[in-house]
Each structure stands twice: as structure tokens, then as C-alpha cells.
C-alpha positions as CSV (number, residue, x, y, z in Angstrom):
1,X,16.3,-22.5,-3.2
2,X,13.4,-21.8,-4.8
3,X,12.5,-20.0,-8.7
4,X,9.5,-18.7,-9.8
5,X,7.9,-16.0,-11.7
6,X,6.4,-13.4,-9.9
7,X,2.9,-13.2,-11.4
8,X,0.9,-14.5,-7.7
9,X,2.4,-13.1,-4.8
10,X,1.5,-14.0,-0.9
11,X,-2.0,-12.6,-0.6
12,X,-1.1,-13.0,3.9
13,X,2.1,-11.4,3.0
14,X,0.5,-8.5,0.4
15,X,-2.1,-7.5,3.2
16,X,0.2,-7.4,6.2
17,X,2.6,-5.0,3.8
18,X,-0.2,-2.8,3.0
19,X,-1.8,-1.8,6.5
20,X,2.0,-1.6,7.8
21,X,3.4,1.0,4.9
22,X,-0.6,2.9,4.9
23,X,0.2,3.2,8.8
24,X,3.7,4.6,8.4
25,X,2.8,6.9,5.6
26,X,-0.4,8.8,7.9
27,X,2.7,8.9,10.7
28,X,4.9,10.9,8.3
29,X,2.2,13.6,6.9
30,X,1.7,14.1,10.8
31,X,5.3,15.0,11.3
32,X,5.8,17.1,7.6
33,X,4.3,20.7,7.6
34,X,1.9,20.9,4.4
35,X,2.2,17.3,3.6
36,X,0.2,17.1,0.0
37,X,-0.7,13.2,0.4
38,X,-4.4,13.8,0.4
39,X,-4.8,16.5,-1.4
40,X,-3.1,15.9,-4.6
41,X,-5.5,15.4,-7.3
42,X,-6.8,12.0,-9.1
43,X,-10.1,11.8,-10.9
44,X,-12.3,8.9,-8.9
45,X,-13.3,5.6,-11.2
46,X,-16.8,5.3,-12.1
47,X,-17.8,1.6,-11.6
48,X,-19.0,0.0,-14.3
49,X,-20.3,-4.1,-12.3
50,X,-19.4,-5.0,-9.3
51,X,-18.8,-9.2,-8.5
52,X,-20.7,-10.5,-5.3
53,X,-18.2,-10.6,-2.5
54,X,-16.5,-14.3,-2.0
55,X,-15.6,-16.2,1.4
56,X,-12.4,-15.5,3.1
57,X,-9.5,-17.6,1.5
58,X,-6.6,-19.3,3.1
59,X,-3.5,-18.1,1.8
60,X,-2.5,-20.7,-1.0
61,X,-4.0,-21.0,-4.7
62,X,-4.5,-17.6,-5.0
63,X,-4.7,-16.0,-7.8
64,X,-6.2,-14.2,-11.0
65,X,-6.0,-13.7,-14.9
66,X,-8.0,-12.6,-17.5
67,X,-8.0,-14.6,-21.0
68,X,-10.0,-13.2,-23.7
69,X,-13.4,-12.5,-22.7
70,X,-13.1,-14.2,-19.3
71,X,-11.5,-13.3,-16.3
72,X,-10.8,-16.3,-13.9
73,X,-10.0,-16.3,-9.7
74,X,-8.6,-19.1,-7.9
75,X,-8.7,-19.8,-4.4
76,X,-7.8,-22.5,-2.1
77,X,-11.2,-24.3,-2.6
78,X,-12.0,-23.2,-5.9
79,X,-11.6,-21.8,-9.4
80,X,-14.7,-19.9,-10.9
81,X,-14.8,-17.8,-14.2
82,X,-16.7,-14.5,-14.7
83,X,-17.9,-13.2,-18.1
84,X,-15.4,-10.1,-18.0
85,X,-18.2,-7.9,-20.1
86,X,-20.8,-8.4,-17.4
87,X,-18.8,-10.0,-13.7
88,X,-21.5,-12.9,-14.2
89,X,-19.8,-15.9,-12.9
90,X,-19.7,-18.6,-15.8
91,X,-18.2,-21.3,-14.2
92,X,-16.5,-23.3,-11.2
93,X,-14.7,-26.1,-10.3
94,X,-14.7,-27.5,-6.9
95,X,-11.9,-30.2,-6.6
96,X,-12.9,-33.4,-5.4
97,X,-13.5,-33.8,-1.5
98,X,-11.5,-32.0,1.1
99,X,-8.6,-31.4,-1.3
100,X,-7.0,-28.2,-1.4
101,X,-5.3,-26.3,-4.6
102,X,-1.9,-25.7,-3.7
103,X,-0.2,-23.7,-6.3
104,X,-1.7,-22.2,-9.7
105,X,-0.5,-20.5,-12.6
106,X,-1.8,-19.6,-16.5
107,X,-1.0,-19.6,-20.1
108,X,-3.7,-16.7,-20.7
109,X,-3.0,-16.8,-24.6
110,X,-3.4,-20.8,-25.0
111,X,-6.8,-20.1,-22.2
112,X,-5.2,-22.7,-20.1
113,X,-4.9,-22.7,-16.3
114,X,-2.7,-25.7,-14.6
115,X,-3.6,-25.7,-10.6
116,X,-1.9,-28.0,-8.3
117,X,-4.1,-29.7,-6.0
118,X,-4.5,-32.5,-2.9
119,X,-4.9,-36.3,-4.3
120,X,-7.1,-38.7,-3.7
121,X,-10.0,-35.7,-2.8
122,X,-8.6,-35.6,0.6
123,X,-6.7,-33.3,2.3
124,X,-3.4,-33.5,3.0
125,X,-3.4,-34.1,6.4
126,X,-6.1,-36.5,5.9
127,X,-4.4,-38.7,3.6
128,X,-0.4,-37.3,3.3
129,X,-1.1,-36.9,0.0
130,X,-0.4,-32.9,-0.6
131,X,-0.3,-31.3,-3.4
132,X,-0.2,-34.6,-5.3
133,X,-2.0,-34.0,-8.8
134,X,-1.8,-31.4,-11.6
135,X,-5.4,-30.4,-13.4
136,X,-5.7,-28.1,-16.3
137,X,-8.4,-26.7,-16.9
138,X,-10.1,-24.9,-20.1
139,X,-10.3,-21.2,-19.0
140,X,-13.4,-20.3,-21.3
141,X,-15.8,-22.8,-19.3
142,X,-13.6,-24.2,-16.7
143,X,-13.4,-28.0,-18.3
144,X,-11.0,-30.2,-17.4
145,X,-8.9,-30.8,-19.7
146,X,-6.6,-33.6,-18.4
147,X,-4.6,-34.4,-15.2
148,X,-1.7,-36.1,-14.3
149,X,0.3,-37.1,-10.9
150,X,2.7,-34.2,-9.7
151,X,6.3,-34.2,-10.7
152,X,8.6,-35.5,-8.4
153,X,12.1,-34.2,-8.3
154,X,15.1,-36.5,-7.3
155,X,17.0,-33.5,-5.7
156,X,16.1,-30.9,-3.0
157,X,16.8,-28.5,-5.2
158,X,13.1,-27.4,-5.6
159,X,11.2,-27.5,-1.7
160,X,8.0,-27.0,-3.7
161,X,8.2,-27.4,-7.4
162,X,5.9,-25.4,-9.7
163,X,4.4,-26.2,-13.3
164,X,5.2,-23.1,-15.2
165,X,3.2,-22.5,-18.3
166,X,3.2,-20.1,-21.3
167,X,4.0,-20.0,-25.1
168,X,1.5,-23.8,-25.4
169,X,3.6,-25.7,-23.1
170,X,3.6,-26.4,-19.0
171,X,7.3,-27.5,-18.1
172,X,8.5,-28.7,-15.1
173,X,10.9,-31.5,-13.5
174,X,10.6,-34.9,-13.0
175,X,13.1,-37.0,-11.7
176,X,16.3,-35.5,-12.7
177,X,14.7,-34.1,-16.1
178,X,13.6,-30.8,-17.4
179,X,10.4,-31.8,-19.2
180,X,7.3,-30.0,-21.3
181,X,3.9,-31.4,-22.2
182,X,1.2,-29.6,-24.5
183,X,-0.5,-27.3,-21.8
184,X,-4.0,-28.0,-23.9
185,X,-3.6,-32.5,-24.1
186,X,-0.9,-32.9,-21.3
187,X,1.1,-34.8,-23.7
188,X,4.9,-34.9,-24.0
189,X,6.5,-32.3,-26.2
190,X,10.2,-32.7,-24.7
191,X,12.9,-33.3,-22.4
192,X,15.4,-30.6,-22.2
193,X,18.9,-30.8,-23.1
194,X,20.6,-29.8,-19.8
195,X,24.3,-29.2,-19.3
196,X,26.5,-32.3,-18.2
197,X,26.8,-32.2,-14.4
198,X,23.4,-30.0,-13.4
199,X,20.2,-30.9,-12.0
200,X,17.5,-28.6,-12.9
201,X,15.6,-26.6,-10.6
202,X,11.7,-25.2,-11.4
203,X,12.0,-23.1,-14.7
204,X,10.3,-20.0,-15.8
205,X,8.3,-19.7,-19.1
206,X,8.2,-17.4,-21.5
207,X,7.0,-17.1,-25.6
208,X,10.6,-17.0,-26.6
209,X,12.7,-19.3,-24.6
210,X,12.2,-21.6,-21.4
211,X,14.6,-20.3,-18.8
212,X,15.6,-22.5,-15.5
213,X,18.0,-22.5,-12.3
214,X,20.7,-25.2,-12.6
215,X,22.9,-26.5,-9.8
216,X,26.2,-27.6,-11.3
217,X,29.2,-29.2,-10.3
218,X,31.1,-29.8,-7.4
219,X,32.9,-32.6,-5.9
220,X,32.3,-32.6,-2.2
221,X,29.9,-35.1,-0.4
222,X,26.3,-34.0,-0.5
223,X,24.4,-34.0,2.9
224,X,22.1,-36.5,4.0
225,X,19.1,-37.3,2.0
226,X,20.0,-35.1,-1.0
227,X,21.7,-36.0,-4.7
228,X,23.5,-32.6,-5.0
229,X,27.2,-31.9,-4.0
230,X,27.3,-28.9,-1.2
231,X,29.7,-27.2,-3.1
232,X,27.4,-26.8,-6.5
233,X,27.1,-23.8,-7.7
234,X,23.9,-22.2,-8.9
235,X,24.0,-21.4,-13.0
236,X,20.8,-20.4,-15.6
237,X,20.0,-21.8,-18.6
238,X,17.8,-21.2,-21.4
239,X,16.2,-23.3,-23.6
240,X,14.4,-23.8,-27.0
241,X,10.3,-23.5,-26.1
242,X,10.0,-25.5,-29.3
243,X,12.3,-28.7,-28.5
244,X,14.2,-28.2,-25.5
245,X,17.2,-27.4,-26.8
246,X,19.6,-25.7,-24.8
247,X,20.1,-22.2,-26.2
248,X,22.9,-21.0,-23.7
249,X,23.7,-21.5,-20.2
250,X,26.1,-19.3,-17.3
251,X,27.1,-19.3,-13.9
252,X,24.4,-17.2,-12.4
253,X,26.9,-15.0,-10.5
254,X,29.7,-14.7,-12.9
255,X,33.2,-14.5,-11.2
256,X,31.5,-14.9,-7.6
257,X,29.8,-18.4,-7.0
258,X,26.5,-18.6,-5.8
259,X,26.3,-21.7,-3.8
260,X,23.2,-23.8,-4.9
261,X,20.9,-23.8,-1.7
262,X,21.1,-19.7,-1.9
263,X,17.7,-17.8,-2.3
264,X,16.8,-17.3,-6.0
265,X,13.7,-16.5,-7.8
266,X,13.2,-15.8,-11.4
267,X,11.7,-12.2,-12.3
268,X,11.4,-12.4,-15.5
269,X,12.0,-15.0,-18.4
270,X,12.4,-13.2,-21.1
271,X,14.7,-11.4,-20.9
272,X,16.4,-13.6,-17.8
273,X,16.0,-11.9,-14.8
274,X,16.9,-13.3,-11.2
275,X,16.8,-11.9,-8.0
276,X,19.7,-13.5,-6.5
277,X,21.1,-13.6,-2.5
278,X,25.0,-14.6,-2.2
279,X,23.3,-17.6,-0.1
280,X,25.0,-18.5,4.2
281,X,22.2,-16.0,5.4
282,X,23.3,-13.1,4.3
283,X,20.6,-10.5,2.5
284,X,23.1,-9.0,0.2
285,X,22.9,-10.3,-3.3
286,X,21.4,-8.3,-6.5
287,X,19.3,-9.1,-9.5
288,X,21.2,-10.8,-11.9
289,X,20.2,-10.4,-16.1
290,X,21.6,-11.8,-19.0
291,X,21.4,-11.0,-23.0
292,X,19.5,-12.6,-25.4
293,X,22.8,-14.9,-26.1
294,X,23.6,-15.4,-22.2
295,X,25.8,-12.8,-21.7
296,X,25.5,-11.7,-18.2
297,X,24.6,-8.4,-17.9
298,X,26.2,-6.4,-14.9
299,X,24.3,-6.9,-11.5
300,X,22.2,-4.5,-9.6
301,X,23.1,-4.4,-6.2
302,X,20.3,-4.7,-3.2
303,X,22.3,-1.9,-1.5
304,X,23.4,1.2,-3.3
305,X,23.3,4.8,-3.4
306,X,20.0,4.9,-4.6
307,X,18.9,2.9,-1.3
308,X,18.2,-0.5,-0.4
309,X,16.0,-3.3,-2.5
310,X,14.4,-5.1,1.1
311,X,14.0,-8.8,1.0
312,X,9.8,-8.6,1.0
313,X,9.8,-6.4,-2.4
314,X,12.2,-7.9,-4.4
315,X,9.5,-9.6,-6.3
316,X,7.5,-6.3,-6.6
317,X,10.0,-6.0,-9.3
318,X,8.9,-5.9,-12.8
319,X,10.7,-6.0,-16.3
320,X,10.1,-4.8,-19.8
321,X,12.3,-5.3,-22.9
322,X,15.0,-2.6,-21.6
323,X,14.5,-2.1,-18.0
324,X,14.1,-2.9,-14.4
325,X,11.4,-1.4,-12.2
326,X,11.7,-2.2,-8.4
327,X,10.9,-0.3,-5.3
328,X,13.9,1.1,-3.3
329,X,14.1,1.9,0.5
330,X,15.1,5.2,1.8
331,X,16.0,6.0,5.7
332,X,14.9,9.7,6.3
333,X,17.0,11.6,8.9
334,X,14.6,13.3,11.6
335,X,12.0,11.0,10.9
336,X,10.1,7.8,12.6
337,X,9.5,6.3,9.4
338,X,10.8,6.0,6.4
339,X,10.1,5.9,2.3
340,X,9.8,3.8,-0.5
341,X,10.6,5.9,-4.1
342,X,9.6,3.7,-7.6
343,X,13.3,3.0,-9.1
344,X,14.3,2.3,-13.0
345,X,17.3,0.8,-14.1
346,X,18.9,0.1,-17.7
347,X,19.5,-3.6,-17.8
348,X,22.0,-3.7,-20.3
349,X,24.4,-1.5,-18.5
350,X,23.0,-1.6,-14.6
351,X,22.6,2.2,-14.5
352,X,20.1,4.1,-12.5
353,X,17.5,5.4,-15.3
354,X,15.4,7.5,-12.8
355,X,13.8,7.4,-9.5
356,X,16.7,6.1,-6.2
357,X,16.1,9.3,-3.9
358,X,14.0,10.3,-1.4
359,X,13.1,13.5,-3.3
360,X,12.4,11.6,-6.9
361,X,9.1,10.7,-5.9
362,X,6.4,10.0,-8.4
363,X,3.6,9.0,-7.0
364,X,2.9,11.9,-3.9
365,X,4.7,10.3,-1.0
366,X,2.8,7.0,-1.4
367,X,4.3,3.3,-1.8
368,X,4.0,1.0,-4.3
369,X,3.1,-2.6,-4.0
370,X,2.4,-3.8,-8.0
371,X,3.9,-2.5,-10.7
372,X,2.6,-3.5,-14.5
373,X,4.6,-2.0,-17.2
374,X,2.9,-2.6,-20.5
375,X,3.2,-0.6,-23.9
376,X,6.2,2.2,-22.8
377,X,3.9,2.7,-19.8
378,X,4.1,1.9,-15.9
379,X,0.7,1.0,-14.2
380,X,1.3,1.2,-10.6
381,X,-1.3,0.6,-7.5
382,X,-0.4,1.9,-3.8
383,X,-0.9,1.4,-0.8
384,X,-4.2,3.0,1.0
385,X,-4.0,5.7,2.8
386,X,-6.9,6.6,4.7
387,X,-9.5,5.0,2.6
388,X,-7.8,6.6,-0.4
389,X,-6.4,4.2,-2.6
390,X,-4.6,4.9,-5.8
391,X,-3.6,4.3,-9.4
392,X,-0.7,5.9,-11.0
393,X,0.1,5.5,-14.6
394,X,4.0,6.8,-16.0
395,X,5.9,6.8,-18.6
396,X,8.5,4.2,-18.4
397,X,11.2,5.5,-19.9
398,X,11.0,8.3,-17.7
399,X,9.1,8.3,-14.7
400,X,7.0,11.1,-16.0
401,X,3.5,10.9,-14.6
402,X,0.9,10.6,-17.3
403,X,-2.4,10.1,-14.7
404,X,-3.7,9.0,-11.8
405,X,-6.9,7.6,-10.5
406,X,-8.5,6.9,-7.2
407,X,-10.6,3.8,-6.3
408,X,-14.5,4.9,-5.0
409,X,-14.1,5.6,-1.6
410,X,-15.1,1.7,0.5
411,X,-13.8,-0.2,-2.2
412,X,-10.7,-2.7,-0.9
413,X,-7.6,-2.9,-2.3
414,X,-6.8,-4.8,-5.5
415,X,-4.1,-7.1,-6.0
416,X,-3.7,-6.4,-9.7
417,X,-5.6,-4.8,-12.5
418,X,-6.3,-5.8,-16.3
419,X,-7.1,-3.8,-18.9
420,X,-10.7,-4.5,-21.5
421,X,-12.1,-2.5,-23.7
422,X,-12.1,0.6,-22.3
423,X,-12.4,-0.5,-18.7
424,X,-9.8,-1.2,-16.2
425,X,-10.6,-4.6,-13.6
426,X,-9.2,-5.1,-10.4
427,X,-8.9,-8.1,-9.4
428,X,-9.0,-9.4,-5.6
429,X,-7.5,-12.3,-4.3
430,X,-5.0,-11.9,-1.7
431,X,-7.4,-11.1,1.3
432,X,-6.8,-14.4,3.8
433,X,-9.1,-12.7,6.8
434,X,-12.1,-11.4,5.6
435,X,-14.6,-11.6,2.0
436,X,-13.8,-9.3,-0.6
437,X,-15.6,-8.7,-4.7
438,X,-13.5,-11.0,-6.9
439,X,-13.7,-8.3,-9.6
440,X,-14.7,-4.9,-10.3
441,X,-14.7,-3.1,-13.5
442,X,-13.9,0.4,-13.0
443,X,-14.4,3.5,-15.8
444,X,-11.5,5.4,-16.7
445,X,-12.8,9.2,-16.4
């Protein structure tokens, strides 16, 4: 079982999912008469500076934010910072050696980034050492700010725990303990108070509350070489960012168990969002949410009538105040391939909002693969099609498309975009074959 936040997805896994969807998406305008995927209209970016393209990456420690003035790209050999006014890089930090940096993630408000690296500046294979020693780093000029061995958990219920950060705080487990240090000094700032009987799992961070996976209970023998009984059931918890106080905690699937070694990953923290499977193989499940007070909200199904949530985008997923916003699978009759529709659902009650049909399509028969909802609005990127790549922007609330933009015609694919000033920056750092430009600032026509 694993829990995270989705704010760095697979870059290997986010290219391999583009040129398959772009592929199936030219097949389908070749079988539809007057197919109106290239030529329905979006204004072209200007570009405004352009980054120096970067070596190919491997696919781990990948990743990019933008805090204040400075936007900041990790890869597996290095984190650099670029003035985000200008794309001049400011910064970099090379870790020590041959070491590698495993796993990264950011508290953009507190300009703190807390990487994961190799010990010992040796690689892992070198020494058998991986993914041994937390840094954090100063996101304005990339100083280290202090660093600490990695966590060890006593259980198994974590294969690779992550620090998550936000809100001035980097939690994470150690031992059998949920625990947060000051993300700025690395001191201690608390151990959680976790229900009797659980053993926390990696937690998710948010301004308002710390949120984490449990595994609770049971009485039957645990299997070799773990500390958790196999009958445990999976429960949520959320905690006090301030103290560690636990706030509320729930079974994560209500009246059905969900054993504890089942596939889980946190959407969102605030509000608690969880994208659950009901765990012995099976790819049913649903994304599970819960009020303010830890009252479970009802569950949206993977399967429905408004088409099936596949196992790769589950963690396209995104999550505002009200609402869910995942990307929904369609079979079409007559056809080779198939399509993927942008689909909103009211948390509170589970009910479809808009979007869940082959013919509610919002964005011109293309797919999406990141979806940033932000101020009532739904920024959404798609795959390329023929060169043309695309940005969509809706209103959440109703799907209603408000504009769309292309990308300059050569320009790759971006993994996500921030907006400064009156600019929009895509950032690139999922590409795990061949160099691609960090950052470009693009003009909003």
C-alpha cells in the first residue's frame, strides 16, 4: 500500500500515456466523417524566454514548483532554480558523489523543497545505501538548509515512505510514530496522537489538517517479516498541523473493510480524498472523501454509468473545495479506439456534476492528462495531436469552456503549468529519453 499526493506523477509513465492516447485520437478522426480535432480554433502562445534544453533524466526525482519569484526543477542528478522573470538559472545543487535523488516534494509558501537522496554520496548499488538521507533546501538560492537520516518505518505498511511537506512542517514516520519537524530548521514540532491499535502509513499535507492512512486492528498472525496483523483494516485520520492532535479518524471504507495491504493513494488532503481499490487484485474500488469532521462522504465508484475511472488516471484526479475532477473512459461502438471525456462530481453527495458521456466533451475530442483547478476555474493540458498541443481553460462549476490555447508549433509537451504575472510557464520534467527546456514562459494572447 502506498499514499501520496499527486502533485509529481511518473514522468516514464506520463510520456508512454501521451504518444499512446495522441496515436489513438489521429485513428479515430480517420474513421469519423468531418472530424473537427484540428480545426477547432485556439489562439497560439507567444513565447515570452525560453530555458536552455537539459540532459535526459531517469525517471525518479522529478519534478517542478514555482515559489515566489523562482521556479525550481528537480531531476535525478540535480535541483537547479531559474529566476521565473527571466528563465536565468540561479542556482544548483549537485548531491554529493554518485548519489541519486529519489523522491522530492515542496512547501512552495514556506520556499522549502525536502528531496530524498542516496547516502554516503554513493549510489545505491554502490554502497546499499538508497535513498538514505533527507536534505531541504532553501528554494530562493538552493541552500541547504539542514539534513537528517531517512525515516525508517517498523511496518511494511509504507514500501517507500515519503516526507510530505506544507503549511511549515515536513511529517513523516519513524518507527511506529507519525512525526513533524519545522520544514525551515528540521527540528521536532510533534508526534501525532494516533488511534490505539494503528500504525501509520505516509501522510498527506495540507494548510489545515495533516491527513494519513492507518492500518488498524485485527487479531490474526501477521506474515513473515512484518508487525501488522493480515486482517487490519485500512482507516484515515486527520490531524492537528499545529500539534498533532488527532482531529478525527474512520474506517476508510465505511461498512466494507478495506484490508490494509490494498492500493491507496491520497488525492487530496484537504478536504480527504483517497483513491481506494477493495485490495486481493481486484481494480474495483472508488475514491473515498470525508467532511471536514470525518464523516465519510458517499464513494464514487471506478465503474459507473458515466464510464470507467482506469487504474493509470486515477491520480489525474484533482479536487477543489466542492468537487472532484477525474478523467472517465468511454468504449465507443463501431470504433477501434475509444475516448476519454473530463468528468465532475459533487463530493458531498457523490453526484455526477457534468461531463460522464461520450457526447459531453469539452475539450474537441482530445484527452486530458493534468488537470489544475484554481479560482472556480479548470486549467487543463492534452495530449498532442499531430504537433498540436493544447490548453483548455473551464469553468468548474460547469464545464463551460472559457478558452483555449495552443503551444507554438515544435514545442514539447509540458508536465504542468504555473501562472506569473501575466504569463503562463510550463514546466518540463517528465521526459526520461531525450533533453527537453526546463521552462518556458508563454504569453497569453
Amino acid at each position: 500500500m502506498t499514499a501520496q499526493v499527486d502533485d509529481v506523477s511518473s514522468g516514464g509513465r506520463t510520456r508512454r500515456s501521451l504518444a499512446t492516447r495522441a496515436a489513438a485520437l489521429v485513428a479515430l478522426c480517420s474513421l469519423t466523417a468531418g472530424c473537427f480535432l484540428f480545426g477547432d480554433e485556439a489562439d497560439e502562445m507567444g513565447v515570452v524566454w525560453d530555458t536552455p534544453a537539459d540532459p535526459k533524466a531517469e525517471e525518479q526525482g522529478n519534478g517542478a514548483w514555482l515559489s515566489g519569484d523562482t521556479l525550481v526543477r528537480s531531476r535525478f542528478d540535480a535541483v537547479s532554480g531559474y529566476n521565473a522573470r527571466d528563465g536565468k538559472r540561479t542556482w544548483e545543487y549537485v548531491p554529493p558523489g554518485r548519489s541519486a535523488i529519489c523522491r522530492v516534494a515542496a512547501d512552495t509558501k514556506s520556499s522549502v523543497l525536502v528531496l530524498t537522496r542516496d547516502g554516503d554520496g554513493a549510489t545505491a548499488s554502490a554502497k546499499g545505501r538508497g535513498c538514505a538521507t533527507d536534505v531541504a533546501l532553501d528554494m530562493k538560492n538552493g541552500r541547504e538548509l539542514w539534513r537528517a537520516p531517512q525515516s525508517v518505518a517498523e511496518s511494511r505498511l509504507d514500501e517507500s515512505p515519503v516526507m510530505s511537506v506544507g503549511g511549515g512542517i515536513a511529517v513523516d514516520v519513524k518507527g511506529s510514530d507519525l512525526r513533524a519537524v519545522d520544514v525551515r530548521t528540521g527540528k521536532p514540532r510533534w508526534k501525532a496522537a494516533l488511534p490505539k491499535g494503528c500504525v501509520p502509513g505516509t501522510p498527506a499535507v495540507a494548510e489545515r489538517r495533516v491527513a494519513a492512512l492507518l492500518a488498524c486492528g485485527g487479531t490474526a498472525e501477521p506474515r513473515y517479516g512484518e508487525k501488522i496483523p493480515t486482517d487490519a483494516e485500512l482507516h484515515v485520520a486527520a490531524f492537528a498541523p499545529g500539534s498533532g492532535a488527532l482531529l478525527w479518524s474512520a474506517p476508510l471504507g465505511g461498512r466494507l473493510a478495506i484490508p490494509w495491504d490494498a492500493e491507496a493513494r491520497f488525492v487530496s488532503a484537504d478536504p480527504v480524498v483517497v483513491a481506494a481499490s477493495q485490495g486481493g487484485g481486484s481494480g474495483a474500488g472508488a475514491y473515498l472523501s470525508f467532511g471536514s469532521n470525518g464523516r465519510p462522504n458517499p464513494p464514487i465508484d471506478f465503474s459507473g454509468p458515466y464510464g470507467q475511472i482506469q487504474s493509470e488516471d486515477r491520480l489525474t484526479a484533482a479536487v477543489d473545495d466542492r468537487r472532484l475532477y477525474t478523467l472517465t473512459f468511454h468504449r465507443v461502438r463501431n470504433s477501434r479506439v475509444d475516448a476519454y471525456r473530463v468528468t465532475t462530481f459533487d463530493l458531498a453527495t457523490g453526484e455526477l456534476l457534468w461531463g460522464g458521456t461520450v457526447d459531453d466533451d469539452r475539450l474537441g475530442r482530445r484527452t486530458a492528462y493534468h488537470i489544475l483547478p484554481q479560482d472556480g476555474k479548470l486549467t487543463v493540458l492534452t495530449v498532442p495531436v499531430r504537433g498540436d498541443r493544447r490548453l483548455y481553460v473551464l469553468d468548474a462549476a460547469t464545464g463551460e469552456q472559457r478558452d483555449a490555447h495552443s503551444f507554438p508549433e515544435g514545442h514539447d509537451s509540458v508536465d504542468t503549468v504555473f501562472a506569473y504575472e501575466d504569463w503562463l510557464i510550463g514546466a518540463r520534467y517528465g521526459a526520461a529519453t531525450e533533453p527537453s527546456k526546463p521552462f518556458t514562459a508563454y504569453k497569453r494572447p
